[in-house]
C-alpha distance (Angstrom), angle and dihedral (degrees) to the residues before:
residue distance angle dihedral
X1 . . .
X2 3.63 . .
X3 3.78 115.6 .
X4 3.95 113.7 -108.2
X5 3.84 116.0 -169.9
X6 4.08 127.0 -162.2
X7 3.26 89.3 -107.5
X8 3.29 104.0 49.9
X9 4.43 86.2 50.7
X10 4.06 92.3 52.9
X11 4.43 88.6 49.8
X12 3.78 82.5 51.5
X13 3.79 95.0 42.9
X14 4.13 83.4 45.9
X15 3.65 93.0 55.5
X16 3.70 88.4 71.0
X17 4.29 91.8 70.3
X18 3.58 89.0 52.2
X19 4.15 125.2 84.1
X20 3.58 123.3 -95.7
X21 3.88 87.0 -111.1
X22 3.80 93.4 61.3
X23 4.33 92.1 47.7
X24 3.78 90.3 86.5
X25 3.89 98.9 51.5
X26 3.53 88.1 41.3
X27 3.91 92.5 58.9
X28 3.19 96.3 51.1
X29 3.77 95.6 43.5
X30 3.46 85.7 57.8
X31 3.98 102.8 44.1
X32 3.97 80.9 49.9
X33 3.76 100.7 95.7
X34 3.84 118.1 168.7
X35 3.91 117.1 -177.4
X36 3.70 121.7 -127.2
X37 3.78 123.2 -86.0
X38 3.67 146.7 169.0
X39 3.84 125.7 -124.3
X40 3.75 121.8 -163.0
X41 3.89 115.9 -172.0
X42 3.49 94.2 164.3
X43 3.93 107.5 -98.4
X44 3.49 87.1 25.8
X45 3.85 135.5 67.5
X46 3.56 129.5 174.3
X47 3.89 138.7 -178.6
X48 4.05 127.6 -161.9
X49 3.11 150.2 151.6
X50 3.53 148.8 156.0
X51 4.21 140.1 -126.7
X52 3.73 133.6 171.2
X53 4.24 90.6 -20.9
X54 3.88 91.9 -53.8
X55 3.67 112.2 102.3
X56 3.49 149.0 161.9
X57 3.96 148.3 -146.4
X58 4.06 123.7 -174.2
X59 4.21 111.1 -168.1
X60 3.80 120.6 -167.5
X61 3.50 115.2 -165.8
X62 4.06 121.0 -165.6
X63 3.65 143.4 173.8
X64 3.97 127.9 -151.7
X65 4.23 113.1 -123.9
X66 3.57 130.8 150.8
X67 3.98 104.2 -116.4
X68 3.50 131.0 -138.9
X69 3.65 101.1 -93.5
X70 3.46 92.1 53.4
X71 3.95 92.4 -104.3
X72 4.24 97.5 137.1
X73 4.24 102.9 -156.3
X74 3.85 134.2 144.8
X75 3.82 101.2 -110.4
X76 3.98 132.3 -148.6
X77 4.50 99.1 -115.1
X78 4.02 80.5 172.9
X79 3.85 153.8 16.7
X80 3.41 120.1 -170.5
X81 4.40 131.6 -171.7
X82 3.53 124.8 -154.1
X83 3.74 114.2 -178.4
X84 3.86 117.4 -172.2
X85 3.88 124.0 -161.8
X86 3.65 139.1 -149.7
X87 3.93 83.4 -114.3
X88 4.13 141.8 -14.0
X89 4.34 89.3 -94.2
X90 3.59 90.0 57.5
X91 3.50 96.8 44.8
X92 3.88 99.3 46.5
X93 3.91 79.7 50.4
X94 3.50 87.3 67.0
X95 3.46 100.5 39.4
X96 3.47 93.8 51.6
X97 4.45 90.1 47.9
X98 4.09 84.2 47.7
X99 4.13 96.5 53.4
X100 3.84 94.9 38.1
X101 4.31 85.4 46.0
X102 3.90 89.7 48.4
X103 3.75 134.0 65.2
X104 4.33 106.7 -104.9
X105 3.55 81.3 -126.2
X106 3.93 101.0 53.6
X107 4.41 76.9 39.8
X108 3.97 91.5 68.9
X109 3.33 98.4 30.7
X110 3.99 92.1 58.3
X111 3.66 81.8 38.5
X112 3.66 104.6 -139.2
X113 3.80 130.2 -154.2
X114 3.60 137.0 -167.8
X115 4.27 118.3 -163.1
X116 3.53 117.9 165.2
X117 3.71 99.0 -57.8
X118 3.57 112.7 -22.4
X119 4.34 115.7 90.5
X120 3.83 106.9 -153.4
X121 3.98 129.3 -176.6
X122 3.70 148.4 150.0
X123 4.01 119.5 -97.0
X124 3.82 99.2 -169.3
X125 3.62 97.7 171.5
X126 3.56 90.0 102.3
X127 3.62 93.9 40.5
X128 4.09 93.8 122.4
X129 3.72 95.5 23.0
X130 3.85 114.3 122.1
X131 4.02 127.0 -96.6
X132 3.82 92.8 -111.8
X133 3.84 94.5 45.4
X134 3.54 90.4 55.9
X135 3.27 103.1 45.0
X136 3.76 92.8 43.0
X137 4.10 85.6 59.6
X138 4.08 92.5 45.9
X139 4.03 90.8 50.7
X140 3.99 84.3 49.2
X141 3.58 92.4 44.6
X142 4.01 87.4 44.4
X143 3.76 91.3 51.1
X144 3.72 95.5 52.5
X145 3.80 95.3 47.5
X146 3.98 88.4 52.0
X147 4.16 80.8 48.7
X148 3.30 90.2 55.7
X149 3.74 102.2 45.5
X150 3.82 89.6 56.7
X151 3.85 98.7 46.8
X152 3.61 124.8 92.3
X153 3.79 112.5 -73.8
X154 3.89 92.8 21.6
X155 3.54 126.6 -118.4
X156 4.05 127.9 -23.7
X157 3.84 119.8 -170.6
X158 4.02 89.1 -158.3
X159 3.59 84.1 68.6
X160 3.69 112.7 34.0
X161 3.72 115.0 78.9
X162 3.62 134.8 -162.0
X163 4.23 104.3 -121.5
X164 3.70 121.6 -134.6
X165 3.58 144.2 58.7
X166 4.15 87.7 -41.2
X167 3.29 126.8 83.0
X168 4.15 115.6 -140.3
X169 4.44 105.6 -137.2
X170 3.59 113.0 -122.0
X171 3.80 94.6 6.8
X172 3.77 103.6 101.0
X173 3.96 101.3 -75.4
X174 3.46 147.5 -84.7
X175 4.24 121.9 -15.2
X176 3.61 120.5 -151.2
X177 3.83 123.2 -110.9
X178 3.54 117.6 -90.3
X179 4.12 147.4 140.9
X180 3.92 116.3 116.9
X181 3.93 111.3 -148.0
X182 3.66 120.1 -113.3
X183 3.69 130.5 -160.2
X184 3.47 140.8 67.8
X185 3.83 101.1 -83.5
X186 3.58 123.1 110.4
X187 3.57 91.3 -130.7
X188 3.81 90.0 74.8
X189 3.57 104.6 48.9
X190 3.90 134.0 77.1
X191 3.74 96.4 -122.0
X192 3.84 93.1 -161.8
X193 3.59 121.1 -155.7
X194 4.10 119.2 -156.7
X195 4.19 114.6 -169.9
X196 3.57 127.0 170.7
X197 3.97 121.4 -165.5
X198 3.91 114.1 -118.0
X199 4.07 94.6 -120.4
X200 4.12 76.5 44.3
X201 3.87 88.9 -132.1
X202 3.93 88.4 130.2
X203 3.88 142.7 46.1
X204 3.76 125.1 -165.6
X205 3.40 118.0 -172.3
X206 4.22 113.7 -176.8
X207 4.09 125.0 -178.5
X208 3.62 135.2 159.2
X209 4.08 109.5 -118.3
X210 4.17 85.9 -156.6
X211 3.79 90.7 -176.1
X212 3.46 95.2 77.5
X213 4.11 98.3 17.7
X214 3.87 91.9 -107.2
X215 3.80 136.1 148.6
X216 3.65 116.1 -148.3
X217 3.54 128.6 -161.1
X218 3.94 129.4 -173.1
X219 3.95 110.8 -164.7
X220 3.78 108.7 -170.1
X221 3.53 121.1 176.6
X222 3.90 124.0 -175.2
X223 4.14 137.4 -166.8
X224 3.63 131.3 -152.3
X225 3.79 113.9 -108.9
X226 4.21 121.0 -177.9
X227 4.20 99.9 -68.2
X228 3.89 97.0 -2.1
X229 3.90 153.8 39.3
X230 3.86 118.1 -114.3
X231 3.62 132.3 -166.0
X232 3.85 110.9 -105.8
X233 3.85 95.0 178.3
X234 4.02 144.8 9.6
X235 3.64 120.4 -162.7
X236 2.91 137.4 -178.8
X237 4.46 134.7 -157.8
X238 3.72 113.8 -172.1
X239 4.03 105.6 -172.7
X240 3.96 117.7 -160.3
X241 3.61 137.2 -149.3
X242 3.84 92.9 -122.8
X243 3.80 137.1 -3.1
X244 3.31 96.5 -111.0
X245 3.72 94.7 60.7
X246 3.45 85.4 47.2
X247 3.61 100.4 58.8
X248 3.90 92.3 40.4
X249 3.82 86.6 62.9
X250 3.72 98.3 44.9
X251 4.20 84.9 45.5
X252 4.11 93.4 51.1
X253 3.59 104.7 29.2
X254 4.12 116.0 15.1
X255 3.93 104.9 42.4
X256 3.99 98.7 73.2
X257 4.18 118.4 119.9
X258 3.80 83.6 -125.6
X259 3.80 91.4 70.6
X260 3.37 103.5 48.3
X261 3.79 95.9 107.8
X262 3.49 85.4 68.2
X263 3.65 101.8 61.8
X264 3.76 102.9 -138.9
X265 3.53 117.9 -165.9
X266 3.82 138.5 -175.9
X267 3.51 129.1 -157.0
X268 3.81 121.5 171.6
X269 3.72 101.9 -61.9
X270 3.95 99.7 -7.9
X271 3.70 136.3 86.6
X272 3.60 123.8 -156.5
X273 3.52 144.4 -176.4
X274 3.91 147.7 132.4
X275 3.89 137.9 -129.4
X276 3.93 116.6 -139.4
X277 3.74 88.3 -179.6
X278 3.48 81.0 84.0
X279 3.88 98.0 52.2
X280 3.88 116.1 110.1
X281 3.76 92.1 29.9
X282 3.55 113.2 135.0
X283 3.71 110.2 -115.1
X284 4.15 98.1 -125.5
X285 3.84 83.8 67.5
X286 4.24 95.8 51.7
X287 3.50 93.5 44.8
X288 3.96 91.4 52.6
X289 3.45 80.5 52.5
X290 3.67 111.3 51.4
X291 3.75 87.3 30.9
X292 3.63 88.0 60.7
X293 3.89 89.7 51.4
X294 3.39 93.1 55.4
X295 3.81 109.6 43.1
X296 4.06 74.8 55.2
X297 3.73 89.9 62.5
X298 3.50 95.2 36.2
X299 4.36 94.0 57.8
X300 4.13 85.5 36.0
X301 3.97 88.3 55.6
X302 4.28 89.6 50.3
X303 3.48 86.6 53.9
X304 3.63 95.7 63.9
């Protein structure tokens, strides 16, 4: 028996507020199925596919650079979403469910657009993210589309969603980040560096988070007290790729009242701030910690 999705039903149901003219091209938009794949033309890489006249095409665009912190990557500068619909009803349907689901604000920042049938907007979540991370969650994302499209009851775009730091409007939420680089280059691995002052009043603690072309560094510094040594401050130094990133983080994620206590800072390319939750903690218990953290890395990075 030939597999009939939900999807597929409601396009067939919609046919019936369109003219007779339009039936034809409509049947053949929706017998013209096209599975998912992912194109790679170098600073360009695009996803699409196509299923029962609703369809879909994701395109990443990057640029090489070497960043600030001396971590050299080809960086996402854009991620566009074009979704096409069986007709213009059902896509200003969706339109309409996507801007009353969203925030106006989060609306024209996206910068969504309705045109006849096709939905398009900005994700820039993964603005700043590296080539292979985003490619890595595309393929994913391609792979569980083509999944989908072979299961029982075909594919349903309420129910697929794009993985990753960005979320996918009207398609279930928001994923969580993910992707782990492989390979043997250095560029994909957290190359963690442990170093502990010879008075051992001070920890530093440097890795590079290479999903997202960041250095982090963890600057503890510690002062004998009676029987032990406690934590007197925890800072932190996030360095960016570019500026620009920078700032877009600090803008979205750093600058709420709520964080004040934890003095975040920007200058040009670098993010800083500290945690006193973690003053008065002895310092056996931090160094666990970190050293737990990094003898992670450290086996994750032999893997590759």
């Amino acid at each position: 028996m030939k597999k009939v999705s939900l999807f597929s039903m409601i396009a067939v149901a919609m046919m019936a507020m369109v003219s007779c003219d339009q039936i034809e091209d409509a049947i053949n938009d929706i017998k013209d199925n096209q599975e998912a794949q992912v194109t790679d033309n170098g600073l360009q890489v695009s996803l699409s596919f196509k299923q029962a006249g609703y369809a879909e095409k994701h395109t990443a665009t990057f640029e090489p650079g070497q960043g600030v912190a001396g971590l050299q990557d080809t960086l996402c500068t854009s991620y566009q979403v074009e979704k096409t619909f069986l007709t213009a009803d059902l896509a200003r349907l969706a339109y309409n469910a996507i801007c009353d689901s969203l925030p106006q604000q989060e609306v024209q920042k996206r910068q969504f657009e309705l045109k006849d049938k096709t939905i398009s907007y900005n994700e820039p979540t993964y603005v700043g993210m590296s080539k292979f991370l985003v490619k890595g969650q595309m393929q994913l994302y391609c792979n569980t589309i083509n999944q989908a499209m072979n299961a029982a009851g075909g594919f349903d775009p309420n129910k697929v969603n794009m993985p990753g730091g960005g979320s996918n409007p009207g398609q279930g939420g928001q994923g969580g980040q993910g992707g782990q680089g492989q390979g043997g280059s250095q560029l994909y691995k957290f190359n963690p560096v442990f170093t502990e002052s010879e008075d051992g009043l001070e920890i530093t603690y440097t890795y590079n988070d290479f999903t997202q072309s960041i250095l982090r560094v963890q600057e503890v510094y510690f002062e004998a007290v009676e029987s032990d040594t406690l934590c007197t401050a925890y800072n932190y130094t996030d360095t960016y790729a570019r500026e620009d990133i920078a700032q877009y983080e600090f803008e979205h994620k750093y600058s709420f009242e709520d964080l004040e206590p934890l003095n975040y800072e920007i200058n040009g390319a670098v993010i800083t701030h500290s945690d006193p939750d973690f003053i008065g903690v002895s310092k056996a218990r931090i160094k666990q910690s970190i050293l737990i953290s990094y003898n992670t890395q450290v086996e994750m990075d032999a893997m590759q």
